[in-house]
N, C-alpha and C positions, 0 to 999 in steps of 0.2 A: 496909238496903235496903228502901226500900218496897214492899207488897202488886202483885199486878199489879191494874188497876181493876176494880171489881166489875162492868161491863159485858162485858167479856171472859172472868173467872170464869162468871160467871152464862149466856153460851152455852156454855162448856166443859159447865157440869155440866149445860144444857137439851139439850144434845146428845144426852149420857149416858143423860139422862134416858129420850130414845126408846129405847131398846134397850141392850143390854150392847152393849160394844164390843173389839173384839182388842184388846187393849194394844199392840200394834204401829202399829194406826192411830191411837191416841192418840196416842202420842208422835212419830208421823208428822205429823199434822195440828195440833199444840199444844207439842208441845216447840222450843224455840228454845234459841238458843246467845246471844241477848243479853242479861245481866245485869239490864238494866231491864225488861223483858217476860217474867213468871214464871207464865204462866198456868198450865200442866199443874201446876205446882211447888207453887204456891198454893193450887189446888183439893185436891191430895193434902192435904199439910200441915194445912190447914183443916176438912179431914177431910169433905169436902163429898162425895168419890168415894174409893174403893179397888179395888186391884188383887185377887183369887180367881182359884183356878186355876179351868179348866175342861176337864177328861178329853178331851177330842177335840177342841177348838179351840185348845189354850195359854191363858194367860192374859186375864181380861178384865176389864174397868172396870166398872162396877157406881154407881151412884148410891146413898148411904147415907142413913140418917134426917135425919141433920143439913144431910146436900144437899139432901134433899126441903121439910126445912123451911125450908133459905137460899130455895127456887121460890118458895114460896108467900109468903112475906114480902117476896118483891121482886116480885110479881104476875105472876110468868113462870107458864105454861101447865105444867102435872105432864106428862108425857111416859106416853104408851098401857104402859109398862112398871114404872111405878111400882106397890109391894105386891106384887111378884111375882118380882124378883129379888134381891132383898136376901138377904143371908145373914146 
């Protein structure tokens, strides 16, 4: 099955990129039920984002080095929380 397109990836993880996100809302606003539209699925896998717990909110999405550097290779904008939440 093919990749979802890198213009869909690429808002997923710019999203991300602004702030951590509940993983609740991730998979709220990214997760789909249709086989050919893999976006959330794609961006994990590709290891562009990951899920960390977070002690008082549950779990949340995080943007990793390999997603910061998918940004900046596809000329998208770094998000105000980049270097500061990575684990």
């Amino acid at each position: 099955m093919p990749d979802a397109p890198d213009p869909l990836v690429l808002d997923l993880v710019e999203w991300v990129a602004l702030e951590p996100r509940p993983y609740a809302d991730v998979l709220d606003r990214w997760r789909t039920s249709c086989p050919r539209l893999t976006v959330w699925e794609d961006a994990l896998d590709r290891g562009f984002v990951k899920r960390v717990p977070a002690a008082e909110r549950g779990a949340q999405v995080i943007v990793t080095e390999t997603g910061e550097k998918f940004l900046r290779d596809s000329g998208r904008a770094l998000g105000r929380a980049f270097g500061r939440t990575r684990n």
